[in-house]
C-alpha positions as CSV (number, residue, x, y, z in Angstrom):
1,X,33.0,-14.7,212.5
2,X,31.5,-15.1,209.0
3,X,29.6,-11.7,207.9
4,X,27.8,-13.2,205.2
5,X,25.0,-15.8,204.9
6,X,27.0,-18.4,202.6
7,X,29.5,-18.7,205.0
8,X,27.2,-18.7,207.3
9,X,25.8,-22.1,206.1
10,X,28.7,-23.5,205.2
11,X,29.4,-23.4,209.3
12,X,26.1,-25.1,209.6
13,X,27.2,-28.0,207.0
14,X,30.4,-28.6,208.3
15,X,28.9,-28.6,212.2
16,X,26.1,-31.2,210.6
17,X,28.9,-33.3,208.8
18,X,31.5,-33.3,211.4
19,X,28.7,-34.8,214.0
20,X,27.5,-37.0,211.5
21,X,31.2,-38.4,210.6
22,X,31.8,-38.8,214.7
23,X,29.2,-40.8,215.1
24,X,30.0,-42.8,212.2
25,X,33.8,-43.5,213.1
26,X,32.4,-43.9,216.7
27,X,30.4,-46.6,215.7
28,X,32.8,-48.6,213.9
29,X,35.5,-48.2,216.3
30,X,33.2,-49.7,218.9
31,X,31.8,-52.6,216.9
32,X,35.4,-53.3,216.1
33,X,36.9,-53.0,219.7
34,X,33.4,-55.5,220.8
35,X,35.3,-58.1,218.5
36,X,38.5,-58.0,219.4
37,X,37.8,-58.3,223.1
38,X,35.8,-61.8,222.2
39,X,38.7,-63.0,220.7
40,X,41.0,-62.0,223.3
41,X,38.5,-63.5,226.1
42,X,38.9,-66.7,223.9
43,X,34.6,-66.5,223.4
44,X,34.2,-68.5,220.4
45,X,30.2,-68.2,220.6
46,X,30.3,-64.5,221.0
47,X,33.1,-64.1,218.5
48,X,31.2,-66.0,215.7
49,X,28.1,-64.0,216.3
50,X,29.9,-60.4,216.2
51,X,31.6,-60.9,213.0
52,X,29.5,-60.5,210.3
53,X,27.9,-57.2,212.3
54,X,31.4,-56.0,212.4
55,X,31.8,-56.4,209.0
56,X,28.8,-54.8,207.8
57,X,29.8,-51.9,209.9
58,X,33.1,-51.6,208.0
59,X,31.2,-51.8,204.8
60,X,29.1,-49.3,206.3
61,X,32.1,-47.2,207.4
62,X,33.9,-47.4,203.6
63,X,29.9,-46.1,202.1
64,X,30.6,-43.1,204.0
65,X,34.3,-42.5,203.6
66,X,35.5,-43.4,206.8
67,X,37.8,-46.2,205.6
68,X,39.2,-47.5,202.4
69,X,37.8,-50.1,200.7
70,X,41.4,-51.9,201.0
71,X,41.4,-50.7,204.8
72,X,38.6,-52.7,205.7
73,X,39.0,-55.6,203.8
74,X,42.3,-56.4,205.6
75,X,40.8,-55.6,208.8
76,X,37.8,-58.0,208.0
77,X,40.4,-60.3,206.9
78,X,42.4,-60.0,210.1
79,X,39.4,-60.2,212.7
80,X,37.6,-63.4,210.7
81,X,41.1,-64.9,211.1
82,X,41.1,-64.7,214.4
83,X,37.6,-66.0,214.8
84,X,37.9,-68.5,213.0
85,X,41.1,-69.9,214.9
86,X,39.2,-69.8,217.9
87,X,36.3,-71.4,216.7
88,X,38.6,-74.8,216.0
């Protein structure tokens, strides 16, 4: 256990930080698996709705250091892809 108050609050931080990242990674994860299952059910409608909120998320998610900028471009790149074929 820490015996002094700066270590203290440093175990405060990183409890604040680590809850704060979860939910962040959480968030994108979800938005991203929401996607995929639209393409996979072949919903065009749904599809074409979801994926500028998915990409926003992974913006989002590269803001706060959860992905690389390169990361989620390709994933962006790869789910519009897919959209898009289904919306032919």
């Amino acid at each position: 256990m820490a015996n002094n108050y700066s270590a203290l609050k440093r175990i405060r931080q990183a409890k604040k930080r680590t809850e704060a990242n979860r939910r962040n990674i959480t968030r994108t994860r979800t938005q991203v698996k929401k996607l995929q299952k639209a393409v996979a059910g072949s919903d065009a409608e749904a599809a074409g709705k979801l994926v500028p909120v998915t990409a926003s998320t992974l913006d989002k998610a590269v803001q706060k250091g959860i992905l690389t900028k390169n990361g989620a471009a390709r994933l962006k790149s790869r789910l519009t892809r897919r959209a898009n074929a289904l919306a032919k």
